[in-house]
PQR file with spaces between the fields and no chain letter, atoms N, CA, C, O and H, PARSE charges and radii, in Angstrom:
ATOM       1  N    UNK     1      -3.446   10.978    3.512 -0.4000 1.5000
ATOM       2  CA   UNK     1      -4.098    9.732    3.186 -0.0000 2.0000
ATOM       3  C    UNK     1      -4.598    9.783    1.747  0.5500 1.7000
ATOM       4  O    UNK     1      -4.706   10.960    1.403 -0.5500 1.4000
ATOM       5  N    UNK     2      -4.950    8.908    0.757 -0.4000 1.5000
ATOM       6  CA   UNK     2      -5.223    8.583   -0.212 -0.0000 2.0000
ATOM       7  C    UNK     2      -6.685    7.710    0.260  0.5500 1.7000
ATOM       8  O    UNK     2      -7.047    6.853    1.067 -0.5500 1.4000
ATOM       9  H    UNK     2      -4.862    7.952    1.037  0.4000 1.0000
ATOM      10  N    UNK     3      -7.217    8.555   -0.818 -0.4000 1.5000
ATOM      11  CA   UNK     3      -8.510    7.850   -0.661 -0.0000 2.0000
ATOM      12  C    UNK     3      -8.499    6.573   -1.308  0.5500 1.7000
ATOM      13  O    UNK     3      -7.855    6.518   -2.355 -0.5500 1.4000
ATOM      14  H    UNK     3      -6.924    9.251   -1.473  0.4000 1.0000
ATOM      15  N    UNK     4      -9.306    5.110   -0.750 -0.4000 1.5000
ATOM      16  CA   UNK     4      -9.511    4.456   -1.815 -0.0000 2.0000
ATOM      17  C    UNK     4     -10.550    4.395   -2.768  0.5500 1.7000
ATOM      18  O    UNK     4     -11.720    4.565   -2.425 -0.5500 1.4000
ATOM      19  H    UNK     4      -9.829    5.155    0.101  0.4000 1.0000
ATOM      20  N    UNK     5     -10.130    4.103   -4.270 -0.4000 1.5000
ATOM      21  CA   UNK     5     -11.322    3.670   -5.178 -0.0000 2.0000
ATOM      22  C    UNK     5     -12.315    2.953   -4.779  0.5500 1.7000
ATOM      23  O    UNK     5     -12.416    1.859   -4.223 -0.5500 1.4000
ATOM      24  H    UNK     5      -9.179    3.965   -4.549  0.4000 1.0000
ATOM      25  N    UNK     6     -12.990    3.692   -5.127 -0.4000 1.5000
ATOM      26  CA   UNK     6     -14.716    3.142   -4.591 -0.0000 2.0000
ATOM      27  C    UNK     6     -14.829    2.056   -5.905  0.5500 1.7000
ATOM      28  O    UNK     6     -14.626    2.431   -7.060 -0.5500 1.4000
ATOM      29  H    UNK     6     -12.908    4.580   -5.579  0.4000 1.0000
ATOM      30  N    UNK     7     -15.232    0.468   -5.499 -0.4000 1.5000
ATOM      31  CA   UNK     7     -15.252   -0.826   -6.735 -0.0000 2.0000
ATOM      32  C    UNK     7     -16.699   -1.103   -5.982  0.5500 1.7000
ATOM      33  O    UNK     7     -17.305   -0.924   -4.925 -0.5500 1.4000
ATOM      34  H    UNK     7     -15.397    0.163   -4.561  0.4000 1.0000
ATOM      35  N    UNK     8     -16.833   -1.820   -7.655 -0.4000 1.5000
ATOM      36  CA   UNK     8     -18.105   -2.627   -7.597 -0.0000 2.0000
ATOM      37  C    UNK     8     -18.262   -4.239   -7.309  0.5500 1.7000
ATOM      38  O    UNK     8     -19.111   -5.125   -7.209 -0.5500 1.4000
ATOM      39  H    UNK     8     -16.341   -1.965   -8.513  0.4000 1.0000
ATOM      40  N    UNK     9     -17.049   -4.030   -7.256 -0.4000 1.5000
ATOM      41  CA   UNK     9     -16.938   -6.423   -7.400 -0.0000 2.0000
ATOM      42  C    UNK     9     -15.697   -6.603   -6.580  0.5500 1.7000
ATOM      43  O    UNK     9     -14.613   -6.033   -6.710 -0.5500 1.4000
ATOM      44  H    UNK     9     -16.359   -3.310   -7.338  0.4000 1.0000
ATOM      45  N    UNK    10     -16.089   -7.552   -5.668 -0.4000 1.5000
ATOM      46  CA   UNK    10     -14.745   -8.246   -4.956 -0.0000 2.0000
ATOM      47  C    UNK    10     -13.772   -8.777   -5.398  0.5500 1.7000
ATOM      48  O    UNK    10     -12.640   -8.756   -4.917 -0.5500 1.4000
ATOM      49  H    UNK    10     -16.969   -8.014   -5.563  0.4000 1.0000
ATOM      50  N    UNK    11     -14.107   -9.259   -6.284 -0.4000 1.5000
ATOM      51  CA   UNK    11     -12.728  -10.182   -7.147 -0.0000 2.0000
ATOM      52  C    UNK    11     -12.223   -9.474   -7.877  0.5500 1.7000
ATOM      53  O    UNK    11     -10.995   -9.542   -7.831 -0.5500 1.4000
ATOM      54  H    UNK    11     -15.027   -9.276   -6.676  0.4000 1.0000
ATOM      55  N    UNK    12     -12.757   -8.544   -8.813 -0.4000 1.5000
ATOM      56  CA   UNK    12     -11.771   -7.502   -9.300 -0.0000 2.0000
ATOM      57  C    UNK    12     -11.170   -6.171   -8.473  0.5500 1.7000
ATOM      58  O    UNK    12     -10.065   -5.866   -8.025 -0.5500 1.4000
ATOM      59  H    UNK    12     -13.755   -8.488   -8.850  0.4000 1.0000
ATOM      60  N    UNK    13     -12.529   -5.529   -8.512 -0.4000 1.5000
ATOM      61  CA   UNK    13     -11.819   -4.303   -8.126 -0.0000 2.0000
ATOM      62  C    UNK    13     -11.129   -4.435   -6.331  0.5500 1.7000
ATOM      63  O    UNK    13      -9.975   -4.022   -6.213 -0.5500 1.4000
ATOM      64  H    UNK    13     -13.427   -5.776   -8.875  0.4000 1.0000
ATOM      65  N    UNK    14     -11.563   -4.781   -5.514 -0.4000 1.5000
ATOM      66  CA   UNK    14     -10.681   -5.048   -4.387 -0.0000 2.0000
ATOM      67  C    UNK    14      -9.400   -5.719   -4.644  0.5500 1.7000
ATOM      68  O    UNK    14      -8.532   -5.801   -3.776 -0.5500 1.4000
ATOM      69  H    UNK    14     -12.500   -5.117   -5.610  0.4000 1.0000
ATOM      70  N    UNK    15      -9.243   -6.314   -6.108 -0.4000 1.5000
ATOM      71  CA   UNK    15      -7.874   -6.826   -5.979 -0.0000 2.0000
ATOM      72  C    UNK    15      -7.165   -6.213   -7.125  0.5500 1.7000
ATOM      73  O    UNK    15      -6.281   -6.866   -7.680 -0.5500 1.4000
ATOM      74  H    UNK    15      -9.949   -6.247   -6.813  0.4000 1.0000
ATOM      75  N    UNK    16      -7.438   -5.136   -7.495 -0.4000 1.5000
ATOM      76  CA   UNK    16      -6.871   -3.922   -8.654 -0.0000 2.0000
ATOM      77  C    UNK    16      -5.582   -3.460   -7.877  0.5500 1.7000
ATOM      78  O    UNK    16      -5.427   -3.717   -6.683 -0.5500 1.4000
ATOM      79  H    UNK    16      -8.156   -4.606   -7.044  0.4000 1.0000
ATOM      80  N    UNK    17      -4.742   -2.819   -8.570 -0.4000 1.5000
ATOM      81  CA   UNK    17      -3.432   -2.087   -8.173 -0.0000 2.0000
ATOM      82  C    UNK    17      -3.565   -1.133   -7.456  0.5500 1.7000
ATOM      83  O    UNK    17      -2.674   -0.870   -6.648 -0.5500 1.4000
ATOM      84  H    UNK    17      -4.867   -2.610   -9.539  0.4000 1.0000
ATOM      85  N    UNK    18      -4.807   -0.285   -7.556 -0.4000 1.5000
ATOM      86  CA   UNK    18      -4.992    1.229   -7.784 -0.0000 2.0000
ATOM      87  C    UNK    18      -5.853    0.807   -5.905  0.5500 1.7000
ATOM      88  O    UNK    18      -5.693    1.554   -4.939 -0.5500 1.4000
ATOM      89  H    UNK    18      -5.530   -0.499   -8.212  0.4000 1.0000
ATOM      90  N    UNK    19      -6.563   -0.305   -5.865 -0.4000 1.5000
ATOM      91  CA   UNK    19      -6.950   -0.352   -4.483 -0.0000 2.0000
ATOM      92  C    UNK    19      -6.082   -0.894   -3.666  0.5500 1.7000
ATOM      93  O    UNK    19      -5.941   -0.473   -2.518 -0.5500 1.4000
ATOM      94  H    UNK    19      -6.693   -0.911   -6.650  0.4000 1.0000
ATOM      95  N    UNK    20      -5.415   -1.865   -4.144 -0.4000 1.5000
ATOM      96  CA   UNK    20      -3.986   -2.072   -3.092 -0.0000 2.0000
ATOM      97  C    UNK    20      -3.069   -1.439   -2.837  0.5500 1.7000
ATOM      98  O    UNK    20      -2.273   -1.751   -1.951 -0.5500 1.4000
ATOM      99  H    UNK    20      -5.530   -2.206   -5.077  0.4000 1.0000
ATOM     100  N    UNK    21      -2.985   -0.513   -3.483 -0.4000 1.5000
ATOM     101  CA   UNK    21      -1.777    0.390   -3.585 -0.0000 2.0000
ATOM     102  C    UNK    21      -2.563    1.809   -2.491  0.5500 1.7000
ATOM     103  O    UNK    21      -1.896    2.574   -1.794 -0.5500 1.4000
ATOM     104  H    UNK    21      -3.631   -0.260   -4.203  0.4000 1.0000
ATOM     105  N    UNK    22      -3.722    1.825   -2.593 -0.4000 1.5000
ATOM     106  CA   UNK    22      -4.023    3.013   -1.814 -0.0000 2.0000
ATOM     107  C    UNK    22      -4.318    2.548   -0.405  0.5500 1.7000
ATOM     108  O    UNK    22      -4.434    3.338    0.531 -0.5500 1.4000
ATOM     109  H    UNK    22      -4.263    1.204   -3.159  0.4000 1.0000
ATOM     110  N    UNK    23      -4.436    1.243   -0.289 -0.4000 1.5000
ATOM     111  CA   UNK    23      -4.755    0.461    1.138 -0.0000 2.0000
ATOM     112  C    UNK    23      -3.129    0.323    2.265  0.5500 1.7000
ATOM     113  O    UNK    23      -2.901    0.474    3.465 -0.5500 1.4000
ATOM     114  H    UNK    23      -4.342    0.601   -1.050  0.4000 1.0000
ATOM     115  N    UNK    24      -2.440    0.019    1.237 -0.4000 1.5000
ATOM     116  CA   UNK    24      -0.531    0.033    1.312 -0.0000 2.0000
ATOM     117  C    UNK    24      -0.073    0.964    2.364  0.5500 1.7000
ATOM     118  O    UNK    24       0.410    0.848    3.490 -0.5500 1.4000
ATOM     119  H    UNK    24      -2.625   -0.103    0.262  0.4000 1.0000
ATOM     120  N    UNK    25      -0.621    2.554    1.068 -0.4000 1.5000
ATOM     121  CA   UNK    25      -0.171    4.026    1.375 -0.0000 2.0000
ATOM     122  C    UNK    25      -0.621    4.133    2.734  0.5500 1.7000
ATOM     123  O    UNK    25       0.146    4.526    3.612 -0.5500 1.4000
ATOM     124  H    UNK    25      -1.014    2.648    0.153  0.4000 1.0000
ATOM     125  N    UNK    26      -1.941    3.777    2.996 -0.4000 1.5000
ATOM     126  CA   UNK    26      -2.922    4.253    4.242 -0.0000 2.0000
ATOM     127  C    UNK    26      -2.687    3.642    5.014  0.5500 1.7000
ATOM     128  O    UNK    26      -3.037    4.243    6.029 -0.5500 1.4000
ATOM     129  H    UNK    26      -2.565    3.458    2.283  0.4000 1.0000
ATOM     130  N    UNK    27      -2.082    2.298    5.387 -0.4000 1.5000
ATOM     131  CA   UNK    27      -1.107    1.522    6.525 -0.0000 2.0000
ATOM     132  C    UNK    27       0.044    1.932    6.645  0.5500 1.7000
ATOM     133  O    UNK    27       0.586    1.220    7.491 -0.5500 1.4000
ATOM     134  H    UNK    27      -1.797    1.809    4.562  0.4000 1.0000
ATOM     135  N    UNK    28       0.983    2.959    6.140 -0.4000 1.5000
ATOM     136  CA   UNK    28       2.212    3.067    6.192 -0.0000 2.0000
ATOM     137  C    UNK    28       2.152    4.007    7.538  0.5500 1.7000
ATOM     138  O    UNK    28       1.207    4.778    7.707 -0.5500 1.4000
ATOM     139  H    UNK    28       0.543    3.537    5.454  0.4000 1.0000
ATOM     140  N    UNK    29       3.518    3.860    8.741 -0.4000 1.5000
ATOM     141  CA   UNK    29       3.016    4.535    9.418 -0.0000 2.0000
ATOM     142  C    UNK    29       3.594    6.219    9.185  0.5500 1.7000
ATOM     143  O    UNK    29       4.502    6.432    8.381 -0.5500 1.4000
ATOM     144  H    UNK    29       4.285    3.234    8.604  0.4000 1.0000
ATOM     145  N    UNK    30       3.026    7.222    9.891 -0.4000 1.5000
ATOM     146  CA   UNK    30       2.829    8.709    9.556 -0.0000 2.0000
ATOM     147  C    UNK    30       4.521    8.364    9.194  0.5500 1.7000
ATOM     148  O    UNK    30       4.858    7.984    8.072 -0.5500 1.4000
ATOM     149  H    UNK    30       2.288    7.049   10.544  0.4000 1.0000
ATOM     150  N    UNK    31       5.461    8.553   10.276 -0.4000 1.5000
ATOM     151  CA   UNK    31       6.648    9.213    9.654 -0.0000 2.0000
ATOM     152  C    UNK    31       7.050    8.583    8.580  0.5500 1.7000
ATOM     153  O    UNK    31       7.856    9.265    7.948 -0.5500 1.4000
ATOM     154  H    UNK    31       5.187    8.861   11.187  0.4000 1.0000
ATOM     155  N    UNK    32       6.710    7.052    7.875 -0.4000 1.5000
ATOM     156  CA   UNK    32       7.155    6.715    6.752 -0.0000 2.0000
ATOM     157  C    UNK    32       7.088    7.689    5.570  0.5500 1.7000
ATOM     158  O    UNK    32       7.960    8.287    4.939 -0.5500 1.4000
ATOM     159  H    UNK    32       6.055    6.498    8.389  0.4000 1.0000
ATOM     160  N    UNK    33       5.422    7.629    5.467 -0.4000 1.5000
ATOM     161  CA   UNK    33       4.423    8.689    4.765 -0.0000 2.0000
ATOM     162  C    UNK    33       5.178   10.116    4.534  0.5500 1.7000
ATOM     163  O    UNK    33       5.380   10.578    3.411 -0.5500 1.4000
ATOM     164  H    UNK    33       4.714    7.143    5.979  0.4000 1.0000
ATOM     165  N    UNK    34       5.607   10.813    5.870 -0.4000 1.5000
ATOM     166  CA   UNK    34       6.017   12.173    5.893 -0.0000 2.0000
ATOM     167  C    UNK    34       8.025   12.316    5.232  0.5500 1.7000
ATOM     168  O    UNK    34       8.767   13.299    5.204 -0.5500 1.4000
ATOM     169  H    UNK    34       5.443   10.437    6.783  0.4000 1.0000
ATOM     170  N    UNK    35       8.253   10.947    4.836 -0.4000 1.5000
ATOM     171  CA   UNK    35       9.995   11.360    4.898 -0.0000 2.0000
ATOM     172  C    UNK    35       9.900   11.846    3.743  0.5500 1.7000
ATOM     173  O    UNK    35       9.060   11.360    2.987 -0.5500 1.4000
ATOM     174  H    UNK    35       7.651   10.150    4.859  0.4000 1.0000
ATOM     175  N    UNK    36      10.643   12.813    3.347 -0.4000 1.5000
ATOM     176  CA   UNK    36      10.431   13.501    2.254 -0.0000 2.0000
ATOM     177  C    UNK    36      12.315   13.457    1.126  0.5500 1.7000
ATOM     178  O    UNK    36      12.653   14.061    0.108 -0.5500 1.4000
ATOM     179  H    UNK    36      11.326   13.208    3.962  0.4000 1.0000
ATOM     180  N    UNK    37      13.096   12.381    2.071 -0.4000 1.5000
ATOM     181  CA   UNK    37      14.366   11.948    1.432 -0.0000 2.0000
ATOM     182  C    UNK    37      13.788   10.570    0.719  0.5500 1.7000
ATOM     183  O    UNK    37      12.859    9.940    1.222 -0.5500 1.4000
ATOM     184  H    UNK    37      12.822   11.891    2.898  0.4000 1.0000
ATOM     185  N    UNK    38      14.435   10.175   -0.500 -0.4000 1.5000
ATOM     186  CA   UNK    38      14.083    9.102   -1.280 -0.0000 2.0000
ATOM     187  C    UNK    38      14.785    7.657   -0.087  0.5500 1.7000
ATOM     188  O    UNK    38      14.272    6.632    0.361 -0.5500 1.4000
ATOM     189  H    UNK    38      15.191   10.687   -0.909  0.4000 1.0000
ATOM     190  N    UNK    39      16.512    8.455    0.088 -0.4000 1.5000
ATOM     191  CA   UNK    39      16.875    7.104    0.453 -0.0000 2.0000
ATOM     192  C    UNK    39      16.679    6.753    2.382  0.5500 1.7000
ATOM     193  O    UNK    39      17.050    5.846    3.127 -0.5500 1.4000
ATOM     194  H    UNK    39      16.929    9.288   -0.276  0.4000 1.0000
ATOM     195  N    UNK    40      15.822    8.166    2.571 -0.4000 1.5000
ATOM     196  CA   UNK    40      15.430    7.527    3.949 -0.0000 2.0000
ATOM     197  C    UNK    40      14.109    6.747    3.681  0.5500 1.7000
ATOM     198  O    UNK    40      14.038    5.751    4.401 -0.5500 1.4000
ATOM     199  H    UNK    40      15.521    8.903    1.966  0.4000 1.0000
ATOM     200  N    UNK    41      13.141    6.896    2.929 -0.4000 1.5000
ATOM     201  CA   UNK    41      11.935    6.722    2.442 -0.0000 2.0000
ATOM     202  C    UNK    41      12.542    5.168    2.342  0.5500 1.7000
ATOM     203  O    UNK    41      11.975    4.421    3.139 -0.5500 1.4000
ATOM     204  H    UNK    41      13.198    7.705    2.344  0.4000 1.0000
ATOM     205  N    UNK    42      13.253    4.720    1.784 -0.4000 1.5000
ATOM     206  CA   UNK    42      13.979    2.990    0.973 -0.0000 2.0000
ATOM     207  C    UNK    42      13.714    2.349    2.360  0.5500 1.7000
ATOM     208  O    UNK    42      12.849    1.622    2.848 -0.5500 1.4000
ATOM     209  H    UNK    42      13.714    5.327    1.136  0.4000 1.0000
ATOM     210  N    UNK    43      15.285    3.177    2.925 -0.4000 1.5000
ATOM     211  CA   UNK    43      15.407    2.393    4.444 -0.0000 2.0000
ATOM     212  C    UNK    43      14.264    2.175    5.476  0.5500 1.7000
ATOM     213  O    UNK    43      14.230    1.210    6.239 -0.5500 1.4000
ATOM     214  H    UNK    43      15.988    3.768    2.528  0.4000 1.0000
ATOM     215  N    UNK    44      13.383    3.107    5.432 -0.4000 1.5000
ATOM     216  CA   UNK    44      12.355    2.583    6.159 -0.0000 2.0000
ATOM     217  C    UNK    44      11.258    1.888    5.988  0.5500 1.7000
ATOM     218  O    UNK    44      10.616    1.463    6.948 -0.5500 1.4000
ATOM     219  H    UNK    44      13.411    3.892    4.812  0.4000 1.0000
ATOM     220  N    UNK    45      10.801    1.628    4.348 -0.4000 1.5000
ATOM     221  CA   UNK    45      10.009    0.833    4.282 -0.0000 2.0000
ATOM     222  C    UNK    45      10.482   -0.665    4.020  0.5500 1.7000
ATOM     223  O    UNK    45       9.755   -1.627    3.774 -0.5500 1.4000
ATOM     224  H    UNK    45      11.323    1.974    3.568  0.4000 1.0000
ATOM     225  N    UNK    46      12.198   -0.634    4.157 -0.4000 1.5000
ATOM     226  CA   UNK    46      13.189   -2.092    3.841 -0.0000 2.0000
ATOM     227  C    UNK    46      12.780   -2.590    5.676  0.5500 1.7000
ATOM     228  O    UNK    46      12.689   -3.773    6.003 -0.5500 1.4000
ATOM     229  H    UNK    46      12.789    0.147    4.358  0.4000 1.0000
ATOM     230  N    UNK    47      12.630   -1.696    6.435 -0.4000 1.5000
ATOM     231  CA   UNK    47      12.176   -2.264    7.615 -0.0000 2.0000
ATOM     232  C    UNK    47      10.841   -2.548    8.653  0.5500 1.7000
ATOM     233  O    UNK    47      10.632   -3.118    9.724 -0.5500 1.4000
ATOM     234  H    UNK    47      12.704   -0.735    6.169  0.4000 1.0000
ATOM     235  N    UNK    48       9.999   -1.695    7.522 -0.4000 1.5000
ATOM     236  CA   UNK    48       8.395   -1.888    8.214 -0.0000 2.0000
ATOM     237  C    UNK    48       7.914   -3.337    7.407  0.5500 1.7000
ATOM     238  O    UNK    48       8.256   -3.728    6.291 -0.5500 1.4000
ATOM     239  H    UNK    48      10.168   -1.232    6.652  0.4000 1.0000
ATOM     240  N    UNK    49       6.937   -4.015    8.462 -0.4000 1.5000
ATOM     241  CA   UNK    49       6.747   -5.108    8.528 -0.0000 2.0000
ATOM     242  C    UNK    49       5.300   -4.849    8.377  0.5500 1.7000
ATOM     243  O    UNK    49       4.798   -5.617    9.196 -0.5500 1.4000
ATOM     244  H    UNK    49       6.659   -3.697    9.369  0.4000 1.0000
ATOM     245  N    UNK    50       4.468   -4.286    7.870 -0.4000 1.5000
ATOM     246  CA   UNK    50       3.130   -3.841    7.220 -0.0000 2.0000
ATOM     247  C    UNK    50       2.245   -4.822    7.033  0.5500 1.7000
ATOM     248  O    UNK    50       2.627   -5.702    7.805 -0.5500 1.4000
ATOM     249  H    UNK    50       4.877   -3.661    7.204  0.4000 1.0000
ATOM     250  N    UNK    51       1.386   -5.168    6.530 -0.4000 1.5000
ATOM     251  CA   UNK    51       0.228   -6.024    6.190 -0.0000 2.0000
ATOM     252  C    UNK    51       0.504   -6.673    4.762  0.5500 1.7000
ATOM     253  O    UNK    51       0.831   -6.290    3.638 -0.5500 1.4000
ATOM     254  H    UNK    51       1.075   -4.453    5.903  0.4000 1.0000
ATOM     255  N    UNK    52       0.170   -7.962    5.471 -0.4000 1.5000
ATOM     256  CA   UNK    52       0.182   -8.654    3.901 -0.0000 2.0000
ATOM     257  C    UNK    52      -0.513   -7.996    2.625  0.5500 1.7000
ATOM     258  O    UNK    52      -1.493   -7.261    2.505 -0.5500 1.4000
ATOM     259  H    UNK    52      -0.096   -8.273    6.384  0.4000 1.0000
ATOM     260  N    UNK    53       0.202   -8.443    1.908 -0.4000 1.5000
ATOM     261  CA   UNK    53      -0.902   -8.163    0.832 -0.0000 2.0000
ATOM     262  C    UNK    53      -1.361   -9.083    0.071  0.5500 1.7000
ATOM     263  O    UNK    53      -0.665  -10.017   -0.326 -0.5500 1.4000
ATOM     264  H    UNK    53       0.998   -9.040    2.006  0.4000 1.0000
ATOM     265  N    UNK    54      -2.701   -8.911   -0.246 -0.4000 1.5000
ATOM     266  CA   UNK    54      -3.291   -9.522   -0.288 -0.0000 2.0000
ATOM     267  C    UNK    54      -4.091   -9.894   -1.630  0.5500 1.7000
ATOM     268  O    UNK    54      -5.074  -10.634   -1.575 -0.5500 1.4000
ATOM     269  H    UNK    54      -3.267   -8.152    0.076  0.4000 1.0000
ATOM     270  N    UNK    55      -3.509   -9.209   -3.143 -0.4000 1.5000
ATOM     271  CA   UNK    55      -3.475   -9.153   -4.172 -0.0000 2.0000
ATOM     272  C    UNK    55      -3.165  -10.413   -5.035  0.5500 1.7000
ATOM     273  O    UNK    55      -2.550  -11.295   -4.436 -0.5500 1.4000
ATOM     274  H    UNK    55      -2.711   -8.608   -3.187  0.4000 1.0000
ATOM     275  N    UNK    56      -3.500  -10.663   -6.399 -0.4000 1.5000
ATOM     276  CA   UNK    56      -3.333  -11.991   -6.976 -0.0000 2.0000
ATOM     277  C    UNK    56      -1.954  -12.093   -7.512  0.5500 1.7000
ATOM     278  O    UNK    56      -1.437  -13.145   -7.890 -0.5500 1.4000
ATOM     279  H    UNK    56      -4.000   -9.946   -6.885  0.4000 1.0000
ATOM     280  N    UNK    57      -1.382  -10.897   -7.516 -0.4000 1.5000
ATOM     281  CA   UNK    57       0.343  -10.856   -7.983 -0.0000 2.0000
ATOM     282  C    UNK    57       1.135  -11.118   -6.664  0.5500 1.7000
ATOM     283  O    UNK    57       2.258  -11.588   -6.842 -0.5500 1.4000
ATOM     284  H    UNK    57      -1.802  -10.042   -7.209  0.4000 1.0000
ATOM     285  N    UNK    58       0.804  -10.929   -5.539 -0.4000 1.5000
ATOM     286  CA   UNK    58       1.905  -11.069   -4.320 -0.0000 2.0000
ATOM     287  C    UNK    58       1.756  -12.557   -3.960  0.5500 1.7000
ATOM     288  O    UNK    58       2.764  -13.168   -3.605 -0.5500 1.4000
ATOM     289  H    UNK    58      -0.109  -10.547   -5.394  0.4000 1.0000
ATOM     290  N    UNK    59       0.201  -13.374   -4.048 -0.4000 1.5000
ATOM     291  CA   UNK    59       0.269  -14.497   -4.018 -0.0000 2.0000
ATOM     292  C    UNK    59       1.112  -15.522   -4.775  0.5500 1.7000
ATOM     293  O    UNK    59       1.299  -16.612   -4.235 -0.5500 1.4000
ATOM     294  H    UNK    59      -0.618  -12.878   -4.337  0.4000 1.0000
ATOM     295  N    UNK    60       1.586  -15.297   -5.861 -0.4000 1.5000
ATOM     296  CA   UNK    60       2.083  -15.986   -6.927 -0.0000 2.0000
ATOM     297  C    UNK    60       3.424  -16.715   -6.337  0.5500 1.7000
ATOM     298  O    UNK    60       4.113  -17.427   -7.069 -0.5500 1.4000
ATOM     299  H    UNK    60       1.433  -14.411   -6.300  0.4000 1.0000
């Protein structure tokens, strides 16, 4: 697991790269996390259906 950055403000730092990206990692499930091949790593996150995200770039 990846810890997330500890923020001071909702509007920024909850919607920073560095906290979405560690919120992402920490929903992925274990065997995604554990594949240690690039192009099995592709194929399985081309098929997990994960949590929106919820960032001001995915909204766009």
């Amino acid at each position: 697991m990846i810890e997330e950055p500890s923020v001071r403000t909702t509007g920024y730092g909850q919607n920073s790269f560095r906290f979405e990206a560690a919120r992402v990692w920490n929903s992925l499930p274990p065997d995604l996390r554990r594949s240690d091949n690039y192009n099995e790593f592709r194929r399985l996150v081309r098929t997990w259906t994960g949590p929106k995200c919820k960032c001001s770039l995915c909204r766009l």
